[in-house]
VONUDO-533475 format. One record per atom (N, C-alpha, C, O): x, y, z; residue number from 1; atom name; residue in three letters. Coordinates in steps of 0.2 Angstrom, whole numbers. Example, Ala and Ser with C-alpha at 12.3 -4.5 7.8 and 13.67 -1.06 7.14 Angstrom:
SITE      c1      c2      c3   resi   name   resn
SITE      66     -28      39      1      N    ALA
SITE      62     -22      39      1     CA    ALA
SITE      66     -16      39      1      C    ALA
SITE      71     -17      42      1      O    ALA
SITE      64     -11      35      2      N    SER
SITE      68      -5      36      2     CA    SER
SITE      64       0      39      2      C    SER
SITE      67       6      40      2      O    SER
//
This chain:
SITE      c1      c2      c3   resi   name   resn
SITE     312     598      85      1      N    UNK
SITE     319     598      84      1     CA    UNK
SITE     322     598      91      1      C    UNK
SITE     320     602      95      1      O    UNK
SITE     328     594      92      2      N    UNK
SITE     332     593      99      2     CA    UNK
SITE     335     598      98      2      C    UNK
SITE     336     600      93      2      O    UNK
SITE     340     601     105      3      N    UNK
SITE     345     605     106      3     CA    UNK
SITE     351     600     102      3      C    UNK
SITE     350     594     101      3      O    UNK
SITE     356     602     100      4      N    UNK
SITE     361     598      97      4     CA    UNK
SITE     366     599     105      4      C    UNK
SITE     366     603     110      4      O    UNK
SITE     368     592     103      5      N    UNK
SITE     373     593     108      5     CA    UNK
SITE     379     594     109      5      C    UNK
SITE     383     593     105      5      O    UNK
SITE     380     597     114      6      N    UNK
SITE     387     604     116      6     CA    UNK
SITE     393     599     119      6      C    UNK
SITE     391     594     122      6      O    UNK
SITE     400     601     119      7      N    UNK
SITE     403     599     124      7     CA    UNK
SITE     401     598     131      7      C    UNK
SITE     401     593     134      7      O    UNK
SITE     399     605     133      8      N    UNK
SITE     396     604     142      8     CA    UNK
SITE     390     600     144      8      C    UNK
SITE     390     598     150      8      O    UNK
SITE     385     598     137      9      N    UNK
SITE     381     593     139      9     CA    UNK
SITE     384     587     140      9      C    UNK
SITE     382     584     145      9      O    UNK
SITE     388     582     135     10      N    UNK
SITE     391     577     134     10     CA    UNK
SITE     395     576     143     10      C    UNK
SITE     392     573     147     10      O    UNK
SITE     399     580     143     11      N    UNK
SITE     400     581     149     11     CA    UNK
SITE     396     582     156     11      C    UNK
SITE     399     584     161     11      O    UNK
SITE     392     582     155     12      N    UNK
SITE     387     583     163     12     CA    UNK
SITE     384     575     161     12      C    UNK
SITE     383     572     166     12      O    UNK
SITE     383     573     155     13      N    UNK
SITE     379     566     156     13     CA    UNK
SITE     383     565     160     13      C    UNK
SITE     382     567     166     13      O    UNK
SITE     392     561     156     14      N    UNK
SITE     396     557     157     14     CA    UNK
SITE     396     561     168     14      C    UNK
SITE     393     557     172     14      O    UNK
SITE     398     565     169     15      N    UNK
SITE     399     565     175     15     CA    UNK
SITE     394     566     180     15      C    UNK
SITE     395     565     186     15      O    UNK
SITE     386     567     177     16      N    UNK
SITE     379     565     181     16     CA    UNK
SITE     378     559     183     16      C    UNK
SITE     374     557     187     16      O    UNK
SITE     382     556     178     17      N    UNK
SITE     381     548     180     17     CA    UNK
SITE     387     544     185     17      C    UNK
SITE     387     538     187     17      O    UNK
SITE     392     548     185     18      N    UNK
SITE     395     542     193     18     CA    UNK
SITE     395     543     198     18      C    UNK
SITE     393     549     200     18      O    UNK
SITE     397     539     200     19      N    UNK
SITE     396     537     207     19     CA    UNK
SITE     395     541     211     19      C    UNK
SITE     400     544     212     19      O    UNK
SITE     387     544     215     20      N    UNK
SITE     388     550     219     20     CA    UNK
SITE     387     555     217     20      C    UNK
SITE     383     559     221     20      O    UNK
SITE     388     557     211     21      N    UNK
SITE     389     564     210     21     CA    UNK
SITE     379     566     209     21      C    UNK
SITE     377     572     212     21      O    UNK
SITE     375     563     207     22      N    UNK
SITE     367     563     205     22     CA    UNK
SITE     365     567     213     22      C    UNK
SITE     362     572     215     22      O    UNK
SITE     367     563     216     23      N    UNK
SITE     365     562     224     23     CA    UNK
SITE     366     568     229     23      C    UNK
SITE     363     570     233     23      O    UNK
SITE     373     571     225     24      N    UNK
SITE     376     576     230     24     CA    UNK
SITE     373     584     225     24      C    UNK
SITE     372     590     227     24      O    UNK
SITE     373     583     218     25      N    UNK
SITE     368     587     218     25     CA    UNK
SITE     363     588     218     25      C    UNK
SITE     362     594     217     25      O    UNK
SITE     360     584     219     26      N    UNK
SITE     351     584     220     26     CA    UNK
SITE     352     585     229     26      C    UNK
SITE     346     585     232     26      O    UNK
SITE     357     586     234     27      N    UNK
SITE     356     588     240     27     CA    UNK
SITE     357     595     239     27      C    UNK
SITE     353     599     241     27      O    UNK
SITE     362     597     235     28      N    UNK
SITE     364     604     235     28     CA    UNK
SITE     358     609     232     28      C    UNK
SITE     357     614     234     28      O    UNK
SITE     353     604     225     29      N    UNK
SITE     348     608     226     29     CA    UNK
SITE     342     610     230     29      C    UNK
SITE     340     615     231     29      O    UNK
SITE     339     602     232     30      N    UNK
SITE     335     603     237     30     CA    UNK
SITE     337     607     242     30      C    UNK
SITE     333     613     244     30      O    UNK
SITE     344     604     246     31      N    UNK
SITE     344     608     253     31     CA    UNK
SITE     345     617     252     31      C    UNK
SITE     342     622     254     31      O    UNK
SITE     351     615     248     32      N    UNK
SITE     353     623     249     32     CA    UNK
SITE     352     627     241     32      C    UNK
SITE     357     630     239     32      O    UNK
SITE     348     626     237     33      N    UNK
SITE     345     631     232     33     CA    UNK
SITE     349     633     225     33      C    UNK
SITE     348     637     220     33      O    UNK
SITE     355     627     228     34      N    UNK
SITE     359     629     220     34     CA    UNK
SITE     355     625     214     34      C    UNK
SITE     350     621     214     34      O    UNK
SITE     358     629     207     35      N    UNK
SITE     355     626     201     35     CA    UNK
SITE     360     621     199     35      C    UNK
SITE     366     624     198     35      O    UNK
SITE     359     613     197     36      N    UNK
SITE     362     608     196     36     CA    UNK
SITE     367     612     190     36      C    UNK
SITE     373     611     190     36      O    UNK
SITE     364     615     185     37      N    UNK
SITE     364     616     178     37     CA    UNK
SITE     371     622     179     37      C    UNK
SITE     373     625     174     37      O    UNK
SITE     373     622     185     38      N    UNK
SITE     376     629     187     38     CA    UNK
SITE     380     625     189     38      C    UNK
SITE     383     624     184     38      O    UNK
SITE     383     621     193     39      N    UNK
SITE     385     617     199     39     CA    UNK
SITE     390     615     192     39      C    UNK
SITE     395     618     191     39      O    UNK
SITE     386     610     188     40      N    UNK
SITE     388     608     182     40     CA    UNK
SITE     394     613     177     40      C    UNK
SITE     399     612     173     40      O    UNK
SITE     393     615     179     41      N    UNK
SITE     398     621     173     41     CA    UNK
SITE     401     622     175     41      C    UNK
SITE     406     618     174     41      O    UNK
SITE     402     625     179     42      N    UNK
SITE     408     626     186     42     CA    UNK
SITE     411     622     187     42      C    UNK
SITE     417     625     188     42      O    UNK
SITE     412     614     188     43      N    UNK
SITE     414     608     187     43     CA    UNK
SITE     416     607     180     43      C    UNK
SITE     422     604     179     43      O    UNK
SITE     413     608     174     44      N    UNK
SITE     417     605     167     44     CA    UNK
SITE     421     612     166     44      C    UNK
SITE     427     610     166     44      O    UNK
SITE     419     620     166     45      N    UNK
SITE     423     623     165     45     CA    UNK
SITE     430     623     170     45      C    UNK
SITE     435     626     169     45      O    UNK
SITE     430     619     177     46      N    UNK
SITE     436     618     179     46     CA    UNK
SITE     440     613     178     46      C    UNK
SITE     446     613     180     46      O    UNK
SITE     437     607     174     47      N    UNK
SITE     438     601     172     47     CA    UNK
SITE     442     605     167     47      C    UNK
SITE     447     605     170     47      O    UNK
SITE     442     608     162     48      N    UNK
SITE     445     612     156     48     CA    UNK
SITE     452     618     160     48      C    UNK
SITE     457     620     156     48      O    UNK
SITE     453     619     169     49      N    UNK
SITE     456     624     169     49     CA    UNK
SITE     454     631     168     49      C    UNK
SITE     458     635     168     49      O    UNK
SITE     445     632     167     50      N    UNK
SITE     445     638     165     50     CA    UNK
SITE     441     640     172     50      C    UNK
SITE     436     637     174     50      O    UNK
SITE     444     647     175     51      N    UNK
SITE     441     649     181     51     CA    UNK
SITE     437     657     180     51      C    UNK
SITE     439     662     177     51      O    UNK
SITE     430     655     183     52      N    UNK
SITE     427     659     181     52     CA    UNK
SITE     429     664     188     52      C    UNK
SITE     429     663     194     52      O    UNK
SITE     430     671     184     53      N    UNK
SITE     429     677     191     53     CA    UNK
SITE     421     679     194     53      C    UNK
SITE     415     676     193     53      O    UNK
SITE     422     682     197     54      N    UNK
SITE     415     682     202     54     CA    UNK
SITE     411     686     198     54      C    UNK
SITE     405     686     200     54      O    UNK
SITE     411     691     193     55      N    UNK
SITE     407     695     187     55     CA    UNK
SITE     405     689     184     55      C    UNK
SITE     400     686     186     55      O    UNK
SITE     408     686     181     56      N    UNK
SITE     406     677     177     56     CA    UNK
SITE     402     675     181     56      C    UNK
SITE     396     677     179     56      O    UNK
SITE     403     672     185     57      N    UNK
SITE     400     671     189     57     CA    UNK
SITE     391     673     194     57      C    UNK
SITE     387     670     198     57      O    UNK
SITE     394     679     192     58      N    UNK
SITE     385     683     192     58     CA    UNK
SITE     382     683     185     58      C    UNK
SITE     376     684     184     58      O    UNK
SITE     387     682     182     59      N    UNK
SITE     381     682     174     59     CA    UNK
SITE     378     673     173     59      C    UNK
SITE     372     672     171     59      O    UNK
SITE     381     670     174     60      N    UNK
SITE     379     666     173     60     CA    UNK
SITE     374     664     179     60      C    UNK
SITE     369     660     176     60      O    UNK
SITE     373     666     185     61      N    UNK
SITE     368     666     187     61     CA    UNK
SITE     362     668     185     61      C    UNK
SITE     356     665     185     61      O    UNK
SITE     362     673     183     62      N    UNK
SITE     358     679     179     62     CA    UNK
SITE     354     675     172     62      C    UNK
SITE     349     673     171     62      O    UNK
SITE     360     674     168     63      N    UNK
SITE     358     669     164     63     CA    UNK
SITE     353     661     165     63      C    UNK
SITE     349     659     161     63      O    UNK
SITE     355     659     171     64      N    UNK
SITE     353     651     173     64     CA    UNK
SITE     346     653     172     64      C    UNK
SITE     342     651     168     64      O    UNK
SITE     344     659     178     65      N    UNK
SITE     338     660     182     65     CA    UNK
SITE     332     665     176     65      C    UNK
SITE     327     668     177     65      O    UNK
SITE     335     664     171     66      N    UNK
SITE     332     669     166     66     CA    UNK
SITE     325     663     163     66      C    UNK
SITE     320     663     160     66      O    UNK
SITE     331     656     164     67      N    UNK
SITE     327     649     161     67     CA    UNK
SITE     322     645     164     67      C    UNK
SITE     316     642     163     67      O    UNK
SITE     325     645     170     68      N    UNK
SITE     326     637     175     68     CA    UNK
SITE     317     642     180     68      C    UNK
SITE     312     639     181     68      O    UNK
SITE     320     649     182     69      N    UNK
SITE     312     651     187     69     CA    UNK
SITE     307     649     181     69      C    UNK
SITE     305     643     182     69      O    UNK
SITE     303     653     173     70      N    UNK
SITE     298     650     172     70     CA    UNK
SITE     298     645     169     70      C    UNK
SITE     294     644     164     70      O    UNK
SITE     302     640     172     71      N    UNK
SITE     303     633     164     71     CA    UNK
SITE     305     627     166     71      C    UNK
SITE     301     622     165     71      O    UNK
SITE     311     627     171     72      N    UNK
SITE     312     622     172     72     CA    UNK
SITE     309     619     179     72      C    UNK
SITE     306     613     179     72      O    UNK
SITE     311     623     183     73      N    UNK
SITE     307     625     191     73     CA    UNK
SITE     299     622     189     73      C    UNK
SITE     297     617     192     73      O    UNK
SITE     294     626     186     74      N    UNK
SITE     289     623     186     74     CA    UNK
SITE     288     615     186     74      C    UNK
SITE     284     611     190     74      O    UNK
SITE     291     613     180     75      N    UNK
SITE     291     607     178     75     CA    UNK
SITE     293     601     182     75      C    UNK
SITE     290     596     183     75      O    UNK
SITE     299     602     185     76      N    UNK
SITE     301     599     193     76     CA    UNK
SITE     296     598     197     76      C    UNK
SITE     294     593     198     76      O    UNK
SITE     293     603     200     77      N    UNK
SITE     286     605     204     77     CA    UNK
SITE     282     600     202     77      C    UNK
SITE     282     594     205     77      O    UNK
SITE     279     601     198     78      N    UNK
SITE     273     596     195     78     CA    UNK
SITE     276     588     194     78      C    UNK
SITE     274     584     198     78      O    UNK
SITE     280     587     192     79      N    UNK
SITE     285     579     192     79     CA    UNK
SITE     286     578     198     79      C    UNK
SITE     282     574     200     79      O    UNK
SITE     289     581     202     80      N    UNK
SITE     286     577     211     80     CA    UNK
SITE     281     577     212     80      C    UNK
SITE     279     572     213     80      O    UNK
SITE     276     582     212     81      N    UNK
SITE     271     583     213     81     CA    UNK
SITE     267     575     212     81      C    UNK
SITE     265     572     217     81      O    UNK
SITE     267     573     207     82      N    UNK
SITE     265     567     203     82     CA    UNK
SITE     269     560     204     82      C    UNK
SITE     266     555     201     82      O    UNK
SITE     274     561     207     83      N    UNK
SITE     279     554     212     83     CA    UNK
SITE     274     552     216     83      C    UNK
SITE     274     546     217     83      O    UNK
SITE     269     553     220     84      N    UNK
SITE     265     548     227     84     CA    UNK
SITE     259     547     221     84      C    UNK
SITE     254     545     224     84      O    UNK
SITE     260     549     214     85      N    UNK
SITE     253     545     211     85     CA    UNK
SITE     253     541     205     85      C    UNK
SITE     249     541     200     85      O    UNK
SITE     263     537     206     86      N    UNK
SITE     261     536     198     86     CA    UNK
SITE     256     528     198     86      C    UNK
SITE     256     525     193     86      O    UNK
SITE     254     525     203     87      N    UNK
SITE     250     519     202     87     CA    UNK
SITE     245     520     199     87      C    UNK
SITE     241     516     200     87      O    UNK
SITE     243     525     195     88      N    UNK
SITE     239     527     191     88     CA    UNK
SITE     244     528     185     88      C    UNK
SITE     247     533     184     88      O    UNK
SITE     243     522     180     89      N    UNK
SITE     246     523     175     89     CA    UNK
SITE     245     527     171     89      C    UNK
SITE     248     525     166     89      O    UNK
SITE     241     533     170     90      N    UNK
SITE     240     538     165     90     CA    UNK
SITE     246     543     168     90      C    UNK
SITE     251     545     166     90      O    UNK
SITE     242     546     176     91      N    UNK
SITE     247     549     179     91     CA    UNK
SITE     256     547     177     91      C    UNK
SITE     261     551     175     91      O    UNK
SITE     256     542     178     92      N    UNK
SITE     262     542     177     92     CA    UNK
SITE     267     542     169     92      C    UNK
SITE     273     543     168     92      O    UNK
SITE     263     540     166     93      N    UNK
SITE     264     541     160     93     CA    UNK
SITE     269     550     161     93      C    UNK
SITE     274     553     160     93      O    UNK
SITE     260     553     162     94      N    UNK
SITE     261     560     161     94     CA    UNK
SITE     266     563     166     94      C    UNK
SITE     267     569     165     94      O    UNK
SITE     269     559     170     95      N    UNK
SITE     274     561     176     95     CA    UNK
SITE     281     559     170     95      C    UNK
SITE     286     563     170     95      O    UNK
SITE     281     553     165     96      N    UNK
SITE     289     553     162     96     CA    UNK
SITE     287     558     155     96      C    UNK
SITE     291     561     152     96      O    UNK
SITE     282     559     154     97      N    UNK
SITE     285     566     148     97     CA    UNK
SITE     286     573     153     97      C    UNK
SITE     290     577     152     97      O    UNK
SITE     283     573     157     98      N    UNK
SITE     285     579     161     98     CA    UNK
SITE     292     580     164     98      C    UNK
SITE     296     585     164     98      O    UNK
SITE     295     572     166     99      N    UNK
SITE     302     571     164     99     CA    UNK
SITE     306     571     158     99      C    UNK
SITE     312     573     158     99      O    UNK
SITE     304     570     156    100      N    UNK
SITE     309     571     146    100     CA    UNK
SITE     307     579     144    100      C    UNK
SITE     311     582     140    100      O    UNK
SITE     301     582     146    101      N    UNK
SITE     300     590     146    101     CA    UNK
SITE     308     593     149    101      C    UNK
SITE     313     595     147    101      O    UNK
SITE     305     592     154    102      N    UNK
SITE     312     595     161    102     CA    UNK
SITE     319     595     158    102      C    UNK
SITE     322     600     156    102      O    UNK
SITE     318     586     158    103      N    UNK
SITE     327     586     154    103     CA    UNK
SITE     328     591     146    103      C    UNK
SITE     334     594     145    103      O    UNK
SITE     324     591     143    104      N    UNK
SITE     326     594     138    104     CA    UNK
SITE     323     602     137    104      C    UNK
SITE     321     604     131    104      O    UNK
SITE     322     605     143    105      N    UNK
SITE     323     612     146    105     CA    UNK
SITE     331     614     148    105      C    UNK
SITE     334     618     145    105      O    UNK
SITE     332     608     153    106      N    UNK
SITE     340     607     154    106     CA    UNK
SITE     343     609     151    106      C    UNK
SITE     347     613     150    106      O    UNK
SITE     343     604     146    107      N    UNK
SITE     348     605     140    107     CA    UNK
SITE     347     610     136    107      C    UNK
SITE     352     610     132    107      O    UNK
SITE     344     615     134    108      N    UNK
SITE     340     622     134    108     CA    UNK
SITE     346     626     138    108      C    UNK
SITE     350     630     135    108      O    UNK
SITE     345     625     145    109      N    UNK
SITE     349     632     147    109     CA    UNK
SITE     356     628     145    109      C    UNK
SITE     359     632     142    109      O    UNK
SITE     358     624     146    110      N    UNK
SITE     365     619     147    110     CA    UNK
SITE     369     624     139    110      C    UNK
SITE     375     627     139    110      O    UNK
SITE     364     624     135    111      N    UNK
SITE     366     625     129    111     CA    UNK
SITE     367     633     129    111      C    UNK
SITE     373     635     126    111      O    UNK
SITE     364     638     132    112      N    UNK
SITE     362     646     134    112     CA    UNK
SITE     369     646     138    112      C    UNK
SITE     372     651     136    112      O    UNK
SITE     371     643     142    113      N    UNK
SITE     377     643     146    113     CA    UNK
SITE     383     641     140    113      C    UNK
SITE     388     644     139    113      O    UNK
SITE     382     636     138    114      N    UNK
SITE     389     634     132    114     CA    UNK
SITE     390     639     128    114      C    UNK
SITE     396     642     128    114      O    UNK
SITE     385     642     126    115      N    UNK
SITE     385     649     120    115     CA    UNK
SITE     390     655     124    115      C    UNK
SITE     395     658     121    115      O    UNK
SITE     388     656     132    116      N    UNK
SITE     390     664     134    116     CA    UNK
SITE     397     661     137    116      C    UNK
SITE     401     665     140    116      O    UNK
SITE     399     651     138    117      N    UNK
SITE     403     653     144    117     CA    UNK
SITE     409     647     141    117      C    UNK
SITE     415     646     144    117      O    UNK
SITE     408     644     134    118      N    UNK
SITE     412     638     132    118     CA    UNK
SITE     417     640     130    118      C    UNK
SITE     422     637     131    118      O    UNK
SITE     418     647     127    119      N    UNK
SITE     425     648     122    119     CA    UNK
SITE     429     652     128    119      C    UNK
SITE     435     653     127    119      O    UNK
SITE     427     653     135    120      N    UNK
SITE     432     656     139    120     CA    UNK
SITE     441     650     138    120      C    UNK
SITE     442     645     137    120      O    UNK
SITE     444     658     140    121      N    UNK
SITE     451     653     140    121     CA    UNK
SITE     453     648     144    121      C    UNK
SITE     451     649     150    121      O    UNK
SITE     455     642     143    122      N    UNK
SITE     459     640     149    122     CA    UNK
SITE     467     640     151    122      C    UNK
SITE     472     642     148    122      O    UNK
SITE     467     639     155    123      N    UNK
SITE     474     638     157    123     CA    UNK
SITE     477     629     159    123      C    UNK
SITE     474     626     163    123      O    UNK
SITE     480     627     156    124      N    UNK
SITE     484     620     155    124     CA    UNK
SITE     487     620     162    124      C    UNK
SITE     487     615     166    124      O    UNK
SITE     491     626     165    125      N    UNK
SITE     491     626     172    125     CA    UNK
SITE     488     624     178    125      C    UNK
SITE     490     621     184    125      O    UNK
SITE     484     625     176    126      N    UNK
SITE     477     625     181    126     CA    UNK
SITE     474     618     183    126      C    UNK
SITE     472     614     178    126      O    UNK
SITE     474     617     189    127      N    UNK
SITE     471     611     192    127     CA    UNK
SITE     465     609     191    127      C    UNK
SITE     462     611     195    127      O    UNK
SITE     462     605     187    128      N    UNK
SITE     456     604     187    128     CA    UNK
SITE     452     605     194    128      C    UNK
SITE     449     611     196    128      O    UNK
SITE     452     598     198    129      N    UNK
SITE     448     601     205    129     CA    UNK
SITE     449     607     209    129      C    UNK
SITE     444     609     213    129      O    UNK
SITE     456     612     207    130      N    UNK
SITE     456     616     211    130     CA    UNK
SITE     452     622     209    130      C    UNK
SITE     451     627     213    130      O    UNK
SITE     450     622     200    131      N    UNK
SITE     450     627     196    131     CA    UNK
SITE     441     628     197    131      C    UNK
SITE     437     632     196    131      O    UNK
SITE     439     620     199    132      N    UNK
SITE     433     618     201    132     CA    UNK
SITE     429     622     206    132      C    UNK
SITE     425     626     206    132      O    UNK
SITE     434     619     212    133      N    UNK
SITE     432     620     217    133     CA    UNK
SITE     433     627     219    133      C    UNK
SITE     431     629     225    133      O    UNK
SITE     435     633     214    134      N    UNK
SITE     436     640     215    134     CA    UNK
SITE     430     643     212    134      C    UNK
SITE     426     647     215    134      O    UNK
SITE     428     637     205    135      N    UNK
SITE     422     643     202    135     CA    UNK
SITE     416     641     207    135      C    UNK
SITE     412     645     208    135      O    UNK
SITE     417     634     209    136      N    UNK
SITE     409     633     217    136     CA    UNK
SITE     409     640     221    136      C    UNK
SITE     403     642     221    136      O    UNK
SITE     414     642     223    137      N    UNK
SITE     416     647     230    137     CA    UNK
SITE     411     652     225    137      C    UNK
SITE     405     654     225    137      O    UNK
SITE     416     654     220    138      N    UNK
SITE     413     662     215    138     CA    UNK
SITE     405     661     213    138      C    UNK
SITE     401     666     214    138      O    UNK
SITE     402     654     211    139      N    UNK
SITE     395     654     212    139     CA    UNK
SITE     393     656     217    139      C    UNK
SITE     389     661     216    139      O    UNK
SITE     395     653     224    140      N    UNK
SITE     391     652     230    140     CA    UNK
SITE     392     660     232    140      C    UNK
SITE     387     664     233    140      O    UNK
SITE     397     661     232    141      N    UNK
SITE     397     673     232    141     CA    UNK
SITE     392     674     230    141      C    UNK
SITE     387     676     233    141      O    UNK
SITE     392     672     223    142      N    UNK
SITE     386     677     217    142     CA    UNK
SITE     380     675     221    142      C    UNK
SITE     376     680     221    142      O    UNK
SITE     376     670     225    143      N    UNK
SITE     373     668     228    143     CA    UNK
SITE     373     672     234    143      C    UNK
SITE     368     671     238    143      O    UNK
SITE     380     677     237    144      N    UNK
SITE     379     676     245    144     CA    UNK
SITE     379     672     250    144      C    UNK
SITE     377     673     256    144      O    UNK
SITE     380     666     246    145      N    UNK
SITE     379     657     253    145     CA    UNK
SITE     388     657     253    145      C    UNK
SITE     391     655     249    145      O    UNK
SITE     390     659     261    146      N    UNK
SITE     397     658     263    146     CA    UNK
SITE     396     650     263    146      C    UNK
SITE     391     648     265    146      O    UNK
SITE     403     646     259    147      N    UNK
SITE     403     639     261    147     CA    UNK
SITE     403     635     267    147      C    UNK
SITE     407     630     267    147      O    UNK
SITE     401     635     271    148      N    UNK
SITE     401     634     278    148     CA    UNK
SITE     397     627     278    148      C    UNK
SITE     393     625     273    148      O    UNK
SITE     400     623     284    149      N    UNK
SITE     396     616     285    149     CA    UNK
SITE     388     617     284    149      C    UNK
SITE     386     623     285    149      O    UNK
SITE     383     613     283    150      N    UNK
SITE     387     606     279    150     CA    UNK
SITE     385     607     270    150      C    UNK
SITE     385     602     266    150      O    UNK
SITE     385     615     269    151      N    UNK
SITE     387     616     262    151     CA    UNK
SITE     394     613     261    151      C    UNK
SITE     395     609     257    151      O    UNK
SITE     398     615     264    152      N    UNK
SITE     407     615     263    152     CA    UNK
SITE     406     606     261    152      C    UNK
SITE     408     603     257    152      O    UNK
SITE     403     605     265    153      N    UNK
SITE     404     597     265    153     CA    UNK
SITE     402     593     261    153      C    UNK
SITE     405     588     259    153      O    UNK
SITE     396     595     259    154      N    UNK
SITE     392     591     252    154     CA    UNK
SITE     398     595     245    154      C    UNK
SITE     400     591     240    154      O    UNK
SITE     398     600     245    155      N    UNK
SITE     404     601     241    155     CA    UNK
SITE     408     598     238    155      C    UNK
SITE     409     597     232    155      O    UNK
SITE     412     596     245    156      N    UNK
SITE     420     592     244    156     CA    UNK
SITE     415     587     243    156      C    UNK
SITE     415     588     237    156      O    UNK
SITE     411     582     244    157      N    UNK
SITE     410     577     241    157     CA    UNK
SITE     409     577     235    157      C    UNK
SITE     412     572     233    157      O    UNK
SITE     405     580     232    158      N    UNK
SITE     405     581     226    158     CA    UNK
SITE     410     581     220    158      C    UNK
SITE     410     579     215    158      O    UNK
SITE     415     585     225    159      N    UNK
SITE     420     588     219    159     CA    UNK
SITE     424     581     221    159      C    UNK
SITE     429     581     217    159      O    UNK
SITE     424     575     227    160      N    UNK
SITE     430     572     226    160     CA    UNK
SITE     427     567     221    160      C    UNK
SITE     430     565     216    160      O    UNK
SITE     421     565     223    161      N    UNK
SITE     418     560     217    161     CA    UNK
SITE     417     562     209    161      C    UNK
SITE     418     558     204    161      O    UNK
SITE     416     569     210    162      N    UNK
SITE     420     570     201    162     CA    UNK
SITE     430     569     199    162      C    UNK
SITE     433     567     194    162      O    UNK
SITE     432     571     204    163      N    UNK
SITE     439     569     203    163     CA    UNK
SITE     442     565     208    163      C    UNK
SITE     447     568     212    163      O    UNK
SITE     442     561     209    164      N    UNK
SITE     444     554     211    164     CA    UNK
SITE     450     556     214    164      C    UNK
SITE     453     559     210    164      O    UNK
SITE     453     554     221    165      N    UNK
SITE     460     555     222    165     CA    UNK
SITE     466     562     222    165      C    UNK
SITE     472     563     222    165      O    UNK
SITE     461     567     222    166      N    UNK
SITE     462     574     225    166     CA    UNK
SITE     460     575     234    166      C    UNK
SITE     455     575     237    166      O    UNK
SITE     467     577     236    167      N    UNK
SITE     466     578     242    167     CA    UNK
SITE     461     582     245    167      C    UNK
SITE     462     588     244    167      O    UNK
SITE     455     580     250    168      N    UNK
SITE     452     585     252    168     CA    UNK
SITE     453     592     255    168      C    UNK
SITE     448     596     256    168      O    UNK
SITE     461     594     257    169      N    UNK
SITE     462     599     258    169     CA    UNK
SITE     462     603     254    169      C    UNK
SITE     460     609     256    169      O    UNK
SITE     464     600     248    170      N    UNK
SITE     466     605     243    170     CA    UNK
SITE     458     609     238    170      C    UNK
SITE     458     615     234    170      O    UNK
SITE     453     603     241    171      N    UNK
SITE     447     605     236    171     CA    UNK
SITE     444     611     244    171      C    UNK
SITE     441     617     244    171      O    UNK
SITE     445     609     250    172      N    UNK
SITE     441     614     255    172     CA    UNK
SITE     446     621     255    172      C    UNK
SITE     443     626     257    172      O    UNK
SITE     453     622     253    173      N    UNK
SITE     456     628     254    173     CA    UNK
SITE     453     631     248    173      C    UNK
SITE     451     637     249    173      O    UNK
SITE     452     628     241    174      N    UNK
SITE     448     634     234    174     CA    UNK
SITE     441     634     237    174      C    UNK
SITE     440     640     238    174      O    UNK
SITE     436     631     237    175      N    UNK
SITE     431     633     244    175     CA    UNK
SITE     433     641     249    175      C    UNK
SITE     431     646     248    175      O    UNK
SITE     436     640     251    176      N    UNK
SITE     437     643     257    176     CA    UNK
SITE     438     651     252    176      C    UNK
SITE     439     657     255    176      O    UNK
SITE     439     651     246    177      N    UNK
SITE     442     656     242    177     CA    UNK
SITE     436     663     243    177      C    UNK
SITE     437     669     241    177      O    UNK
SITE     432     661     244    178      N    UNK
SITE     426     670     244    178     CA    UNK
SITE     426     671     252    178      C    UNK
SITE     422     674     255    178      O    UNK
SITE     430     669     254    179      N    UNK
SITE     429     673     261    179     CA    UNK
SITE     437     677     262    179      C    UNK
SITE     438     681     267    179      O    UNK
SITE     440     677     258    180      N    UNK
SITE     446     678     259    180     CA    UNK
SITE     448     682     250    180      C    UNK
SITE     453     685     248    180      O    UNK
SITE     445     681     247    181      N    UNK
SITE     448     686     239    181     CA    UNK
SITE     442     689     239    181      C    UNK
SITE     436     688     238    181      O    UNK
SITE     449     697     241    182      N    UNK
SITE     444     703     239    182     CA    UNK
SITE     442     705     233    182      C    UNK
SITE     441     711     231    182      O    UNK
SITE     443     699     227    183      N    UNK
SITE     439     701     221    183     CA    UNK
SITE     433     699     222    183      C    UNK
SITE     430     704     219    183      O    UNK
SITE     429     695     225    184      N    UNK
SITE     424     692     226    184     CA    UNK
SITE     419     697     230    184      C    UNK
SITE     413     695     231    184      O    UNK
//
C-alpha cells in the first residue's frame, strides 16, 4: 500500500522538477549535508507564508533524522554505489527498485513532516520567497551551518529558481536572518 498523497508532496514533485531546482539540491545535499526532504518544506511551508521559528525548526530536524539515518540514507548509499555497475543488467535492475525504494521512503518522511508541520498557520502577508528564505536560515541554525559563501550562494539559487523574479537582495538579507535574530 502507497503513502497517500499530501499537499507537501504534490508540491515538491511539481517544484523538484524545474528548472535548477533537482541540481541545487542535490548540491546542497551532497556538499553541505542538508536533507532535500527538509530544504523542501521550508520552501512549500514558505510558498504558503508560514514561517517556521527556530524550535520548529529543531523539531523537524529531529523528525527528518529519526527516518532518513536508518532508511533513507542507506538506500542512497547502495543506489550510487551501483551507478559505475549498471552495464550489468540485473545490477541495474536492482539499482531502479532500489530507486523506487528511496523515493517511496521519501515520501514516508514527506508525509511524517505533513502530519507535525502542514496545519501551521499562515500569514497572506507574508512573502513567499522571503518566508522561504527565513525558514532556510532557521534550518541551517537548527544545523549550526552560518549561511556563508558558497552555502549563501547555492541558496539564493535555489530559492530564485523556485520563485522566479524575486530580487536577490531580498532572498540574501532573510538568509542573513540567524546571524542577526536573537530568537535563533
Amino acid at each position: 500500500m502507497s503513502v497517500p498523497d499530501t499537499p507537501f508532496w504534490i508540491y515538491s514533485l511539481a517544484t523538484y522538477g524545474q528548472e535548477n531546482v533537482a541540481a541545487e539540491c542535490l548540491v546542497l545535499q551532497d556538499r553541505f549535508g542538508l536533507d532535500v526532504n527538509l530544504i523542501l518544506l521550508c520552501c512549500w511551508l514558505g510558498s504558503r507564508g508560514t514561517v517556521l521559528d527556530r524550535a520548529e525548526a529543531d523539531q523537524a530536524c529531529a523528525l527528518a533524522r529519526e527516518w532518513a539515518i536508518p532508511v533513507i540514507t542507506p538506500l542512497r548509499t547502495v543506489r550510487r554505489h551501483l551507478k559505475t555497475r549498471i552495464a550489468d543488467k540485473h545490477i541495474s535492475r536492482l539499482r531502479q527498485q532500489l530507486a523506487t525504494l528511496e523515493l517511496e521512503a521519501e515520501k514516508i518522511q514527506q508525509s511524517r513532516l505533513y502530519e507535525h508541520f502542514g496545519a501551521l498557520p499562515s500569514d497572506p502577508d507574508t512573502q513567499p520567497p522571503q518566508a522561504a528564505a527565513r525558514n532556510l536560515a532557521h534550518y541551517l541554525a537548527a544545523l549550526g551551518l552560518p549561511p556563508k559563501p558558497p552555502l549563501r550562494e547555492t541558496l539564493v539559487k535555489l530559492l530564485a529558481a523556485i520563485f522566479p523574479g524575486t530580487p536577490e537582495a531580498d532572498i540574501v538579507s532573510r538568509l542573513a536572518v540567524s546571524a542577526t535574530d536573537p530568537t535563533i
